[in-house]
C-alpha positions in Angstrom: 0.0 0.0 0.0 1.7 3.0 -1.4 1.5 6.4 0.9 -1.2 8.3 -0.9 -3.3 5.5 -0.5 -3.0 5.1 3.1 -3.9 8.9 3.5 -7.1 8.7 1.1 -8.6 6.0 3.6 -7.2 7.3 7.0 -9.2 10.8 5.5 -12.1 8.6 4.4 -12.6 6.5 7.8 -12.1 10.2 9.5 -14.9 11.8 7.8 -17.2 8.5 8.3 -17.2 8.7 11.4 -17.3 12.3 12.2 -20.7 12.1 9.7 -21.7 9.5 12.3 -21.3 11.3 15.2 -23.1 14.2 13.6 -26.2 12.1 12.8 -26.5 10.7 16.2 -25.7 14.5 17.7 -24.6 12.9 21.2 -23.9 9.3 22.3 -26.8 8.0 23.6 -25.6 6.3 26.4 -23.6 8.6 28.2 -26.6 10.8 28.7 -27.9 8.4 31.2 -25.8 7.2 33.3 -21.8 8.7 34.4 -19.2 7.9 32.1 -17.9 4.4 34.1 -21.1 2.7 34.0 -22.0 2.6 30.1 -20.7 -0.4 29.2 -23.1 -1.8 31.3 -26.6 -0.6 29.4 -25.9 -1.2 25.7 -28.1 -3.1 23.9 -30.0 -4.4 21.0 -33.7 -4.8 20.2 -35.7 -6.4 17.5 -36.3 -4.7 14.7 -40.4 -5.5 15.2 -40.6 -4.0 18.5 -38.7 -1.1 17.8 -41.1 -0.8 14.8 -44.1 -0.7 17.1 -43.1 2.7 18.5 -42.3 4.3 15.1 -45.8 3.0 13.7 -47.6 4.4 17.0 -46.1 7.7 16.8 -46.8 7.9 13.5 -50.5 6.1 13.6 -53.3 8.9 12.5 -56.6 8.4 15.4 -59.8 8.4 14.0 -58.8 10.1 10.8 -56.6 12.8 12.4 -52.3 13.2 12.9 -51.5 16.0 15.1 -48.7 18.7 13.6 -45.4 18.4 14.1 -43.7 20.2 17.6 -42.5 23.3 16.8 -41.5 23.4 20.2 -39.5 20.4 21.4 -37.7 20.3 17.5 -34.2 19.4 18.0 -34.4 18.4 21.6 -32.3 15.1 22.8 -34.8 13.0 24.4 -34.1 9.3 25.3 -37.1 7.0 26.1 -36.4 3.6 24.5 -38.4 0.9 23.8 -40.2 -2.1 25.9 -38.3 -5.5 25.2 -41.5 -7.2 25.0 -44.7 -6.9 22.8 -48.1 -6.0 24.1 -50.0 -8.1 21.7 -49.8 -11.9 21.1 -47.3 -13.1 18.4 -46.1 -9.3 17.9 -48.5 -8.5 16.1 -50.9 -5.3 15.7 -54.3 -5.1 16.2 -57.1 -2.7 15.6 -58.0 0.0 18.1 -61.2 1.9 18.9 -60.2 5.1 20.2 -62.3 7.7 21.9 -62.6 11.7 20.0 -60.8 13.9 21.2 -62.4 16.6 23.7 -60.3 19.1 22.8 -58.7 21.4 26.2 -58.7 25.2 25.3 -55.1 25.4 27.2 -53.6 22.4 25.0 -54.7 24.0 22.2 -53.2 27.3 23.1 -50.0 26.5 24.4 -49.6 23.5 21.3 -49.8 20.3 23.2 -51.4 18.4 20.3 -48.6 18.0 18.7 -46.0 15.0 17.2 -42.4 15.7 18.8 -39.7 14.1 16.4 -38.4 10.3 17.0 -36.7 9.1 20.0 -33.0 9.5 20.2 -32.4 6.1 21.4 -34.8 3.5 20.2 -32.8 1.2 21.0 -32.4 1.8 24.5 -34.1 -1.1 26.8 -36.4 1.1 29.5 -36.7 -1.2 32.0 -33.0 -1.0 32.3 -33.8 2.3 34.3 -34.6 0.4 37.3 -31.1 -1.2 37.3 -29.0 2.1 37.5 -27.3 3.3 41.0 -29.6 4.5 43.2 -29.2 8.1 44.9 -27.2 7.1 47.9 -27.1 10.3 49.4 -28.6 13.7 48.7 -27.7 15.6 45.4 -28.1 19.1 45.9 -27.4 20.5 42.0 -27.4 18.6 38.8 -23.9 17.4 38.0 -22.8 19.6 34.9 -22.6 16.8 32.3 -26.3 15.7 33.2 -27.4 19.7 33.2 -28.2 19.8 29.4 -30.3 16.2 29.5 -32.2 17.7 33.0 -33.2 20.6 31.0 -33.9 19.3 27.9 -31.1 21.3 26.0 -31.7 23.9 28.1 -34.9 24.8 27.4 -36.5 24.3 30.6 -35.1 26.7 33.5 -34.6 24.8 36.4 -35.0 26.3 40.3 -33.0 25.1 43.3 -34.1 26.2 47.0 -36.8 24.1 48.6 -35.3 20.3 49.1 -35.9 16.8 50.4 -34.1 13.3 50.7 -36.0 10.3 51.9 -33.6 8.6 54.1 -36.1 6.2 54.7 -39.8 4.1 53.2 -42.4 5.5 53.8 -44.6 3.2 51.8 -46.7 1.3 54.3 -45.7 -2.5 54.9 -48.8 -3.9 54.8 -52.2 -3.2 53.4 -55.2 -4.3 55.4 -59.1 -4.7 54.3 -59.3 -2.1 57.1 -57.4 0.2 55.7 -58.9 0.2 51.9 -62.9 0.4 53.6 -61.7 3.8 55.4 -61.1 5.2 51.6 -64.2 3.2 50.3 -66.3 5.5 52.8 -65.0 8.3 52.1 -66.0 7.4 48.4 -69.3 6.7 49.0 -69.9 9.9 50.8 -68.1 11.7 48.0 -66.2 14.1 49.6 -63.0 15.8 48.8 -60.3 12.6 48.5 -56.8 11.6 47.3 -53.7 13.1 47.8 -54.5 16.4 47.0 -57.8 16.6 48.6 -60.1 17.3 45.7 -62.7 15.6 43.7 -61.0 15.4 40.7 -61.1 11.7 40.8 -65.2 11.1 40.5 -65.3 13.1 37.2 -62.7 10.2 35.7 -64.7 7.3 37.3 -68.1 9.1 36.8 -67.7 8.7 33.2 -65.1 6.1 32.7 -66.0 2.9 34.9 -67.7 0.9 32.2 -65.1 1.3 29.7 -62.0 1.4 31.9 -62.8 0.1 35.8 -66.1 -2.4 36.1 -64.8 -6.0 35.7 -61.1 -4.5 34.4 -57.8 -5.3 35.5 -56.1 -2.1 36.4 -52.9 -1.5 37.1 -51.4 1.4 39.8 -47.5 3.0 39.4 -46.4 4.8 41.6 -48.4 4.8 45.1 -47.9 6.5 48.8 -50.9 5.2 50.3 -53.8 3.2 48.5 -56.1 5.6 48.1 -56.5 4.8 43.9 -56.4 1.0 44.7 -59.6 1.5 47.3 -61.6 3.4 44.1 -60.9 0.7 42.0 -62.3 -1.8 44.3 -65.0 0.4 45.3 -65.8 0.6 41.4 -65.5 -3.3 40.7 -62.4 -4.1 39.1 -61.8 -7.6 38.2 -58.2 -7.2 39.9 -56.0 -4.5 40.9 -52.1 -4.8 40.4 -49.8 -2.1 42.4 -46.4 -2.3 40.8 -43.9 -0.6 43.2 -40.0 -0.1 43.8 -40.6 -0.6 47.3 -42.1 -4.3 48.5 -45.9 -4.4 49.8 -47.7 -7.2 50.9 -51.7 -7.0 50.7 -54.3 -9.1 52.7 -57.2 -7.4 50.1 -58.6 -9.5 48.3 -58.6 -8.6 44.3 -55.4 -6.5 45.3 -52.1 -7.8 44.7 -48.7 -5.8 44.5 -45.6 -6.5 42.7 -42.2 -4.8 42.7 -41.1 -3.5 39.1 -38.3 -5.6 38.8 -40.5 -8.9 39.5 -42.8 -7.9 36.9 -40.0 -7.3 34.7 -38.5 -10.6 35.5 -42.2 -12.2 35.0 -42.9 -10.7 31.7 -39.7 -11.2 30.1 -40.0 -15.5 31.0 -40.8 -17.1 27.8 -42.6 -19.6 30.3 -44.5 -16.9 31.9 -48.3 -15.7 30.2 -47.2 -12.2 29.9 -50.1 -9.6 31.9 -51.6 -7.0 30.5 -54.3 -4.3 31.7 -56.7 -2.9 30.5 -56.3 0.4 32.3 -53.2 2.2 34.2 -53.4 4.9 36.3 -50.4 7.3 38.0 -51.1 9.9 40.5 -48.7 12.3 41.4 -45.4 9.8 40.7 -43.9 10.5 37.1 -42.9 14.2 38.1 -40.4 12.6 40.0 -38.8 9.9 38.4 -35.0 9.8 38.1 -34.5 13.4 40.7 -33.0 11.5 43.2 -35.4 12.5 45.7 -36.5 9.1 47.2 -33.4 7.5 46.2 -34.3 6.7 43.0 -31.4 6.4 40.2 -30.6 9.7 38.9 -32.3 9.8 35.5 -32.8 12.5 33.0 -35.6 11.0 31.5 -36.9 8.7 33.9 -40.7 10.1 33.3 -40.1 9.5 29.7 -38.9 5.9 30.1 -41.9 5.1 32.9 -43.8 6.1 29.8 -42.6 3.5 27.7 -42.8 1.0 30.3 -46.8 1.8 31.0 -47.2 1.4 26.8 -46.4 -2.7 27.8 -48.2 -3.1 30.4 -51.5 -2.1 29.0 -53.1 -3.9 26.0 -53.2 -1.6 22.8 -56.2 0.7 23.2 -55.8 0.6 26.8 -56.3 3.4 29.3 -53.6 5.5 31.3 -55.2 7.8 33.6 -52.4 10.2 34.2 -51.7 13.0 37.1 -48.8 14.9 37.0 -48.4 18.9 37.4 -49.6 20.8 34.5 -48.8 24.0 33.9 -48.3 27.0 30.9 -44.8 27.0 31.5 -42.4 23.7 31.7 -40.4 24.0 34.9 -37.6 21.9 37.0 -37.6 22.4 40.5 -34.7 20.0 41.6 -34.9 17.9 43.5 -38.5 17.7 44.1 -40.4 17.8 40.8 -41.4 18.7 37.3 -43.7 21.0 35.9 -45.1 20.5 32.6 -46.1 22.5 30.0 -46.1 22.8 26.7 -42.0 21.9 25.7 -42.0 18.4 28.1 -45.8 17.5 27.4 -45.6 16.3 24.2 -42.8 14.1 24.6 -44.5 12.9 28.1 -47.7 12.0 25.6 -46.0 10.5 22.4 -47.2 7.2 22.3 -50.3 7.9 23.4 -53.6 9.3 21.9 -54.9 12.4 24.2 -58.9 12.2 24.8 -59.5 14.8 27.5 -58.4 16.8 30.7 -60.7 16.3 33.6 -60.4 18.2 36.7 -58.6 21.6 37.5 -57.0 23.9 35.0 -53.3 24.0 33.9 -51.3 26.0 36.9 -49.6 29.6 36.1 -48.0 29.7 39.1 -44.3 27.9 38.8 -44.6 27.2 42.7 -47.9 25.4 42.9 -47.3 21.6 41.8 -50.6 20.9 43.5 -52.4 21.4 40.1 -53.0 18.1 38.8 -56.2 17.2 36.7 -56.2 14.1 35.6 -55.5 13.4 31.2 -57.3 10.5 29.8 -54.8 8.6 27.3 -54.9 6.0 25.4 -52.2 3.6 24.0 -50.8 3.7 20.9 -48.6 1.4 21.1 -49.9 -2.3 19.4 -52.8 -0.5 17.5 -52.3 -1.0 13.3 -55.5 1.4 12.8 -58.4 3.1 14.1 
């Protein structure tokens, strides 16, 4: 090999991979976990699960596609995929999804909207769940995650107020006791849940028969089983609490799971794979991956809990989803998110949005207390409408 030769392919190999590293604008990887630990999350997916989530963000609802996101254009997200199907034999199905109720503050601030393709597609999400856990408390983003926490700056972020759970405070044990406290409350219909309102009987009001009433539901993310106790109280088939933290139930039609049992359960070839016909989060995803109850420290954490709900419920399926809304996306580390109309979109991707119900979006950047909840639907599994 002469000289000239060896320079025209050290040049050519140079400007391959500098084109490369262009295309993929970051490595994905590194954006998730420090620098020493990414050997340990690469990995590879099949091509047909991988296509699920490009055909559901893609997949028009009832004749209509939303616009592309003016808004979140250019911005490094990385959500991933689920390493399993949620239809039998990977294949799609057909769908019947609810019309949209349009919400006069979605449309204003340009909610309904496509966001462009996940970064990472290949990224398992259930890998989240197997990154270090916050050890002790962190009281500023580390610089190299600042641009990931902020979506490429885009989203201003606010220290001050803090917290670090040292300690669970799940409780240990749920009792038939405890669940007929919130089942009275119910019946008297009177201000309930976490926040105190009655946000929650507009959902079941109009959504038990299609989403409750001899359903299996699912619960992410719980304090105290206040959801679980409406479910029951509305006749679902079965209720299923997945948690980080372990609980045991004595209720009957009430079982709990931690996520990385489930995980283990779904992913055994052996093991018929469970799926729900409705999921519902209150108050949980807002907090995912800030370190705040030890979780792993996790840029997009919401994003990839997002992902994880699109496999546990059947295509079609319902996600009943509370999280703080407001007109302006804000990062108030380490307790919470606020979302608005830049993280929104991304939050909703593979899902089809059928209506707010409950309180308006929040204008105040220190109230997180604003949480209505947003009727979804999956995407995800669904080959038409």
């Amino acid at each position: 090999m002469n000289r000239q030769h060896a320079f025209f392919i050290i040049i050519s190999t140079a400007i391959s991979i500098l084109t490369l590293l262009f295309f993929l604008k970051r490595p994905i990887v590194a954006l998730i976990v420090p620098p020493q630990a990414t050997s340990k999350i690469i990995v590879s997916s099949p091509r047909t699960l991988i296509n699920f989530y490009v055909y559901a963000q893609n997949l028009s609802v009832n004749g209509i596609k939303d616009p592309p996101c003016n808004q979140t254009r250019n911005i490094y997200v990385c959500a991933g995929y689920c390493p399993w199907p949620n239809t039998h034999n990977n294949e799609f199905v057909t769908c019947s999804f609810l019309p949209r109720i349009l919400h006069h503050a979605f449309v204003k601030y340009g909610v309904y909207c496509t966001p462009e393709p996940d970064y990472c597609p290949t990224y398992d999400a259930w890998l989240k769940d197997s990154l270090p856990p916050t050890e002790k408390h962190i009281k500023r983003i580390p610089d190299y995650f600042l641009s990931n926490f902020t979506l490429d700056y885009s989203i201003p972020i606010r220290y001050g107020l803090q917290d670090f759970r040292t300690d669970d405070v799940l409780s240990i044990n749920w009792t038939v006791e405890e669940i007929e406290k919130y089942r009275i409350q119910l019946r008297q219909r009177v201000k309930y849940g976490s926040y105190n309102n009655k946000d929650i009987y507009l959902v079941l009001d109009k959504y038990t028969s299609l989403a409750v009433s001899n359903k299996t539901c699912a619960v992410i993310g719980t304090g105290n089983p206040w959801i679980e106790a409406a479910l029951i109280e509305y006749n679902a088939s079965m209720i299923t609490t997945i948690e980080y933290a372990t609980i045991h139930s004595k209720v009957p039609r009430l079982k709990t799971i931690t996520h990385a049992e489930f995980a283990r359960k779904q992913q055994n070839e052996t093991y018929d794979r469970e799926f729900f016909d409705s999921v519902w989060s209150y108050s949980s995803l807002e907090h995912d991956g800030l370190g705040r109850y030890r979780d792993p420290l996790n840029a997009y954490g919401d994003f990839q809990t997002m992902i994880k709900i699109t496999c546990l419920l059947k295509p079609g399926g319902f996600l009943f989803l509370s999280v703080p809304l407001n007109i302006k996306d804000h990062l108030q580390f380490n307790l919470h998110r606020l979302y608005g109309p830049i993280r929104l979109p991304l939050l909703y991707r593979y899902f089809h949005i059928v209506e707010v119900l409950g309180t308006d979006l929040g204008k105040d950047i220190y109230n997180y207390e604003v949480q209505p909840f947003v009727v979804l639907q999956n995407k995800v599994g669904c080959k038409n409408s």
